[in-house]
C-alpha positions as CSV (number, residue, x, y, z in Angstrom):
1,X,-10.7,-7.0,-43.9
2,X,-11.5,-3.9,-42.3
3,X,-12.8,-5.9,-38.9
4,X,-9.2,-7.9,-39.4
5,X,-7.2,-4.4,-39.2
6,X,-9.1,-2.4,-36.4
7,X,-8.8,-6.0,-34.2
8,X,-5.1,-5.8,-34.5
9,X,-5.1,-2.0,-33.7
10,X,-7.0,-3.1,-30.7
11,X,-5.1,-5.5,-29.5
12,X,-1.8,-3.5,-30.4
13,X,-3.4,-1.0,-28.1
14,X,-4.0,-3.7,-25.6
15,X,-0.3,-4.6,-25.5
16,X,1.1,-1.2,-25.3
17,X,-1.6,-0.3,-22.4
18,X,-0.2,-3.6,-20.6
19,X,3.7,-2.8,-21.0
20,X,4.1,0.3,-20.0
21,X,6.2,-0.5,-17.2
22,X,8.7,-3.1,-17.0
23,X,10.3,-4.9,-13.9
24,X,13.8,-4.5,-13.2
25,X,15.2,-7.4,-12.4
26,X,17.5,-8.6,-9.8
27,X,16.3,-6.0,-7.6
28,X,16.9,-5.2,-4.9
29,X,20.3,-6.5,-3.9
30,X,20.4,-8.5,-0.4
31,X,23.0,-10.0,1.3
32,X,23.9,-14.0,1.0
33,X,20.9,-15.5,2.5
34,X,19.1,-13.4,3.8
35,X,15.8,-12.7,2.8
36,X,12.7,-10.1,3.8
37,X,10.0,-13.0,4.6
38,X,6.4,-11.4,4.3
39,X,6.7,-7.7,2.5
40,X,4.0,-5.8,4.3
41,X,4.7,-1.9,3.4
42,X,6.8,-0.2,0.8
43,X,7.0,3.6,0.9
44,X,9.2,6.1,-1.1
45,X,11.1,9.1,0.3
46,X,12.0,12.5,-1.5
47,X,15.6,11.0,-2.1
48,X,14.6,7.7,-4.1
49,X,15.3,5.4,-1.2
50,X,12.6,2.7,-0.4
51,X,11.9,1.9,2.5
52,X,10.4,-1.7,3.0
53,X,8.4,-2.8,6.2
54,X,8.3,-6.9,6.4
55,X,8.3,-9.5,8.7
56,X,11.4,-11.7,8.5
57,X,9.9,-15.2,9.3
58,X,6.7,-14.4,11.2
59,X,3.4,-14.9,9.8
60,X,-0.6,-14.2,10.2
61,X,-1.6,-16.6,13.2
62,X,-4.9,-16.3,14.1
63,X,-3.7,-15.5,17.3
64,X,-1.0,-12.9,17.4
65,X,2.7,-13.4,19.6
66,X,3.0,-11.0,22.1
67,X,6.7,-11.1,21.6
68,X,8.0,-8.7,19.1
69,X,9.9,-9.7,15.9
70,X,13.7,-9.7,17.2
71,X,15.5,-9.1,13.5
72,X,15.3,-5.9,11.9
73,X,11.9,-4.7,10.2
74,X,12.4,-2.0,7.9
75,X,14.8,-2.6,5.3
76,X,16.0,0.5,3.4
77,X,17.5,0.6,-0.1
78,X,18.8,2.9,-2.7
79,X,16.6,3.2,-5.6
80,X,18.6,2.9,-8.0
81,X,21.5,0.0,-7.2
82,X,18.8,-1.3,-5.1
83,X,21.5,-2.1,-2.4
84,X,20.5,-2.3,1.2
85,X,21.5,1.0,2.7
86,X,20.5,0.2,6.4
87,X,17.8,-1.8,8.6
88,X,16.1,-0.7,11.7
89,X,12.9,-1.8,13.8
90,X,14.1,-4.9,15.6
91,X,12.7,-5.8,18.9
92,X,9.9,-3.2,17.9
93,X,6.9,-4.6,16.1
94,X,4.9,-7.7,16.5
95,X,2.5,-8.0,12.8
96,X,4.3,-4.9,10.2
97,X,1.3,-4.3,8.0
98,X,1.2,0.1,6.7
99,X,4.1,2.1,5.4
100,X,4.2,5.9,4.6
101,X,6.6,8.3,4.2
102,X,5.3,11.8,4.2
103,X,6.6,14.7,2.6
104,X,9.1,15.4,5.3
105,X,10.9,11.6,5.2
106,X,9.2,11.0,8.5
107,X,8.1,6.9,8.6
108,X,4.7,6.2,9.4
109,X,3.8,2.4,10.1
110,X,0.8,0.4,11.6
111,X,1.3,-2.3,13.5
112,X,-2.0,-4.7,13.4
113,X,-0.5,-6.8,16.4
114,X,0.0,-4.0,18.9
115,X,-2.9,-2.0,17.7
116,X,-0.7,0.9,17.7
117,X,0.3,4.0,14.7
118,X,3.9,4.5,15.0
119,X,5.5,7.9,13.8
120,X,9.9,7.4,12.9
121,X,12.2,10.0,12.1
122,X,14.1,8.9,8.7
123,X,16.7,7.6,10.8
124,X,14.3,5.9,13.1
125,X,14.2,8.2,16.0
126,X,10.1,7.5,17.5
127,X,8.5,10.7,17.4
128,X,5.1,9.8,18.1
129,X,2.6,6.7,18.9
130,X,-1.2,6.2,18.9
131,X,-3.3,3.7,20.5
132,X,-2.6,1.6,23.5
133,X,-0.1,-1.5,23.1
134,X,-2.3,-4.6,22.9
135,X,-5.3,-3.3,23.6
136,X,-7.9,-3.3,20.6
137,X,-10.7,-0.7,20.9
138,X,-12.9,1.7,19.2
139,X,-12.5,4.7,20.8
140,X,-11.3,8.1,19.6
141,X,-7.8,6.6,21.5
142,X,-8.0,3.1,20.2
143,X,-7.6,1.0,17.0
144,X,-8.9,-2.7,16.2
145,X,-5.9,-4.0,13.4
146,X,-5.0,-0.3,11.9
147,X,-3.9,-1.1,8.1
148,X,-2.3,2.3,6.7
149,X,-1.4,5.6,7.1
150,X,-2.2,8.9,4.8
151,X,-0.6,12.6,5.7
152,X,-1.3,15.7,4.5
153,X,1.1,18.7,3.6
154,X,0.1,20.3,7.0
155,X,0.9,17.4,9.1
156,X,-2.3,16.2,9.6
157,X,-3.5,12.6,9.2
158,X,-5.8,10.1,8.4
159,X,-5.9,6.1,9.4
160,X,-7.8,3.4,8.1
161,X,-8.9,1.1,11.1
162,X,-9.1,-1.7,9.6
163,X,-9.8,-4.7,9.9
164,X,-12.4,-4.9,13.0
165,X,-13.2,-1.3,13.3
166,X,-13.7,-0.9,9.7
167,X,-13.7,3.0,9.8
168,X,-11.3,5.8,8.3
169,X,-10.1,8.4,11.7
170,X,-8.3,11.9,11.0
171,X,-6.2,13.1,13.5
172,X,-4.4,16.4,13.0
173,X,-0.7,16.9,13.2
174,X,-0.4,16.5,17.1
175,X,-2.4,13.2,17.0
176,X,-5.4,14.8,18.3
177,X,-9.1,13.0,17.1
178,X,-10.7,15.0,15.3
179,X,-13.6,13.1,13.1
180,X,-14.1,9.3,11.4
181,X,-16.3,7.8,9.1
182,X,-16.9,4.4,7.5
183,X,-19.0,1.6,9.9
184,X,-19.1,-1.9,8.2
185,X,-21.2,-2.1,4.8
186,X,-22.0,-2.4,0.9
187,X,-23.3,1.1,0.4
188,X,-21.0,4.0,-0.2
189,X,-19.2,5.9,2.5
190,X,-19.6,2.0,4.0
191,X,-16.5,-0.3,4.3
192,X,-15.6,-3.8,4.3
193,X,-12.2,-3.7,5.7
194,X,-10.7,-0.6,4.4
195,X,-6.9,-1.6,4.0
196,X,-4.5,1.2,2.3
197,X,-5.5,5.3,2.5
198,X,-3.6,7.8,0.1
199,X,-4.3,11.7,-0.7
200,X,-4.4,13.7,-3.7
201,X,-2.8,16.9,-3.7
202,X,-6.4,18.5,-3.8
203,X,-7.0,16.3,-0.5
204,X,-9.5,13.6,-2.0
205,X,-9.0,10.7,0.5
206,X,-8.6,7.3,-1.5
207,X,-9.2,4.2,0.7
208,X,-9.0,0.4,-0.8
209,X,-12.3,-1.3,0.5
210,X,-10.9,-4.3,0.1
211,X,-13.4,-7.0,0.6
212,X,-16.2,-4.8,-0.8
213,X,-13.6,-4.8,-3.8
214,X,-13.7,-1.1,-4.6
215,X,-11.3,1.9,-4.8
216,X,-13.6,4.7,-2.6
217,X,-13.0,8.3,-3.0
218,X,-13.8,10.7,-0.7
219,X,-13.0,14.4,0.0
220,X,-11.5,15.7,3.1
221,X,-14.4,16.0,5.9
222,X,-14.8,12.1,4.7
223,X,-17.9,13.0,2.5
224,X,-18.3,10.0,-0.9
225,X,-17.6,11.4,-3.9
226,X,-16.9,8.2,-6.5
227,X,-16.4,4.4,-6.0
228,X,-13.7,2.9,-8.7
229,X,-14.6,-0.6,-8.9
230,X,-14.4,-3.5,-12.0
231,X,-12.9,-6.4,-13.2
232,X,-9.7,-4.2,-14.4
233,X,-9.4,-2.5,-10.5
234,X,-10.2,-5.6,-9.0
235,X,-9.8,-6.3,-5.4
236,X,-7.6,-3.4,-4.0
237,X,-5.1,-3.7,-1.1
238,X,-2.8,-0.9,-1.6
239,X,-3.2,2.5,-3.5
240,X,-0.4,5.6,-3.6
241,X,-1.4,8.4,-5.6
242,X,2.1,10.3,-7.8
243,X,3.1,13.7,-8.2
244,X,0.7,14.3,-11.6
245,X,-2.3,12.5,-9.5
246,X,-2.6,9.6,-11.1
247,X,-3.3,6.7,-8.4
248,X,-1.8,3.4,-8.3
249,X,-3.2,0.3,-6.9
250,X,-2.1,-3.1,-6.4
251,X,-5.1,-5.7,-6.8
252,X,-4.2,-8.4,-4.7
253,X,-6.9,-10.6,-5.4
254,X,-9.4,-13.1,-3.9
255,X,-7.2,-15.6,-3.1
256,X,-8.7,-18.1,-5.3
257,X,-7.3,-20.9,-7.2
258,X,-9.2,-20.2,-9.9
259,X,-9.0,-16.5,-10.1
260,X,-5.1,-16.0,-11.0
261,X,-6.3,-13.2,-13.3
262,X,-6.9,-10.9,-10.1
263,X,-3.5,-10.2,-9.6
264,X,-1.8,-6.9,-10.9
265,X,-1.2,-3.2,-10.8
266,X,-3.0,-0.8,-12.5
267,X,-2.5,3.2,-13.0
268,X,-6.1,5.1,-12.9
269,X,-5.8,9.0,-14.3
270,X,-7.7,11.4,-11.7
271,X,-11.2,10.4,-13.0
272,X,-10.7,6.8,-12.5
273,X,-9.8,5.7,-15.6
274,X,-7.3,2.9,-16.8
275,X,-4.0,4.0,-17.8
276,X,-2.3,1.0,-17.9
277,X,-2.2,-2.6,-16.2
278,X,1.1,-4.5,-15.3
279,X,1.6,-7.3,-14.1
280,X,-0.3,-10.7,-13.6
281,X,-0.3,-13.4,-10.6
282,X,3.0,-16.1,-10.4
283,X,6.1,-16.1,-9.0
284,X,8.1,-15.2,-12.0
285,X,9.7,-11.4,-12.4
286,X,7.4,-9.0,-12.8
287,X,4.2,-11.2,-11.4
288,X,2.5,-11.3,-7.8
289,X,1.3,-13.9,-5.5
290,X,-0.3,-11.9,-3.2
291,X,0.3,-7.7,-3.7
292,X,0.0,-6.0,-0.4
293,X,1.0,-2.6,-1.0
294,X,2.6,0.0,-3.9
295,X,4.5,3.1,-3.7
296,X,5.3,5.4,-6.5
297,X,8.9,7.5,-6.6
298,X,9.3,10.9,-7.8
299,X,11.2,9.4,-10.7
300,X,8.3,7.9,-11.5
301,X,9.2,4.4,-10.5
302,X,6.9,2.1,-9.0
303,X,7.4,-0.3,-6.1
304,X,5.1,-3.4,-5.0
305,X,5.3,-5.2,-1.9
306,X,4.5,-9.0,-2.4
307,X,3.4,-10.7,1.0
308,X,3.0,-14.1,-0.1
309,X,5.9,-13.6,-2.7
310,X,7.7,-12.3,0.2
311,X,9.5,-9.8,-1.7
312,X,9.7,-6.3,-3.4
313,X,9.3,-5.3,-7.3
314,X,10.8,-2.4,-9.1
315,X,8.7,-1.2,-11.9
316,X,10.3,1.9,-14.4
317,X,7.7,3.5,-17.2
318,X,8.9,2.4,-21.0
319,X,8.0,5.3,-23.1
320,X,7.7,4.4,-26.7
C-alpha cells in the first residue's frame, strides 16, 4: 500500500512540476491575415512589451538571398492585450536569427545572412553595427553566422559566433574586441555551434551548445565553470536568465521524427537544477515544433519563439 501512496505523491509532484505555467491563449493579437512566418528572436523590455524578430515568408536556403526581407521584421506587442503596438526593420535584414533587449530598451539583433550585430534604439534608431555586410570571417572584426547577443549592466557585450566560427567574442560597450573563447569541440570550454548567450546578474556567461546538447556556464573572462546537460535540458537553442536568476531554456530538439519528447521549456534554479518543465512538441497551444528562442518578463511571464511553428507563446506562472 505504502509503494501505491508514495507513487501517487510522485507523480502528483510530477504534474505540479510540469504545470507551473500555463499558455495564454489567443495571444498575441494580429491583424486579418497576416502572420509572422519563421519566429527567430523574442526579447522583453523593462515596460512588458515584446519585441519579436521573424522572418515573414523567407526561409533557411542553403544559400542565402542577398536581397533583404522587404516587410517589416520586428513586430512589437503589448504584454498584456498582446496587440501589435508597431513594426519596424523592413528593407533591413536578410536571415533574423538573435534578439536582446538590454537593460536600457536598446534592441540588439544578429543577422546570420549579413554576418553582421546590429545595435536599435527602442524606436529603431541604428546606433551601432559590427562586422562587414556579407562578408563571413574570423577575425576580431568578423563573424561567420553570429546567433545571439548578451549585455552587461556596463554596456559591455558578449556574441556567440555561431554557427561556423563556433566561438563566444566580448566586446566592451564601444564595440571594441577585447577576448573570445570556444573553437569547435566535445570537451568543456569547447562548442558545437553555440546558438543563444545570456548573463546572470553575478556575470556567469550561459551559452546553449546546441549540437553538443548542453547548457555551458562560464564566468566572465570565458573561464568553464559547469556544463547543464540531460535528457530533462535537452538540446538547448535559447536560454534567458530572470530577475531571481533562474535560467530558462527552450529545448528545441533533434529534429527527429521519433524524438517528439525533445521539445519544451524548462526553468533551472542557479545550480542547474529543474524547476519545472512546460511544454511538449505539436502544434497545439502550449506545444512547439521547433523552439528557437525564450525570453522571460519582469512579471514573470515567459515568451517562446517557435520557428517552425512560426509563431510566439505567452506563458504566466500558476501558483497553487
Amino acid at each position: 500500500m505504502w509503494r501505491v501512496l508514495l507513487l501517487v505523491c510522485v507523480l502528483s509532484v510530477r504534474a505540479f512540476a510540469e504545470s507551473r505555467y500555463e499558455v495564454v491563449p489567443h495571444w498575441p493579437v494580429l491583424p486579418e491575415g497576416r502572420s509572422l512566418g519563421v519566429c527567430a528572436g523574442v526579447g522583453v523590455d523593462s515596460h512588458g512589451n515584446v519585441f519579436v524578430f521573424h522572418r515573414n515568408e523567407r526561409n533557411w536556403t542553403a544559400a542565402f538571398p542577398e536581397e533583404p526581407i522587404a516587410e517589416p521584421t520586428i513586430s512589437v506587442f503589448d504584454g498584456q492585450s498582446g496587440k501589435l503596438l508597431t513594426e519596424w526593420g523592413a528593407g533591413e535584414f536578410i536571415m533574423p536569427h538573435g534578439l536582446t533587449l538590454d537593460r536600457e530598451d536598446n534592441v540588439w539583433l544578429t543577422d546570420v545572412g549579413r554576418q553582421q550585430v546590429f545595435k536599435y534604439a527602442h524606436d529603431g534608431h541604428l546606433l551601432l553595427t559590427l562586422g562587414e555586410r556579407g562578408v563571413a570571417g574570423s577575425d576580431q572584426t568578423h563573424f561567420n553566422l553570429p546567433t545571439d547577443v548578451a549585455v552587461l549592466p556596463d554596456g559591455s557585450f558578449y556574441v556567440s559566433d555561431g554557427y561556423r566560427n563556433t566561438r563566444v567574442v566580448k566586446f566592451d560597450a564601444a564595440g571594441h574586441y577585447q577576448f573570445e573563447w570556444g573553437g569547435k569541440g566535445t570537451e568543456p570550454g569547447k562548442f558545437r555551434l553555440p546558438h543563444g548567450v545570456a548573463v546572470d546578474s553575478h556575470g556567469r556567461v550561459f551559452v546553449c551548445d546546441r549540437t553538443n546538447s548542453r547548457l555551458q556556464v562560464f564566468d566572465p573572462k570565458g573561464k568553464f565553470l559547469a556544463e547543464w546537460k540531460g535528457p530533462q535540458v535537452g538540446r538547448p537553442y535559447g536560454v534567458s536568465v530572470a530577475a531571481n536568476d533562474h535560467v530558462f531554456v527552450i529545448d528545441g530538439g533533434d529534429q527527429l521524427p521519433n524524438q517528439p519528447e525533445h521539445a519544451k521549456a524548462v526553468e533551472l534554479d542557479p545550480e542547474g537544477n529543474v524547476v519545472p518543465r512546460f511544454g511538449s512538441y505539436g502544434r497545439d497551444p502550449g506545444q512547439f515544433q521547433l523552439g528557437h528562442d525564450i525570453a522571460v518578463a519582469p512579471d514573470g511571464s515567459v515568451y517562446v519563439g517557435d520557428a517552425k511553428g512560426k509563431r510566439v507563446q505567452k506563458f504566466v506562472p500558476v501558483h497553487p
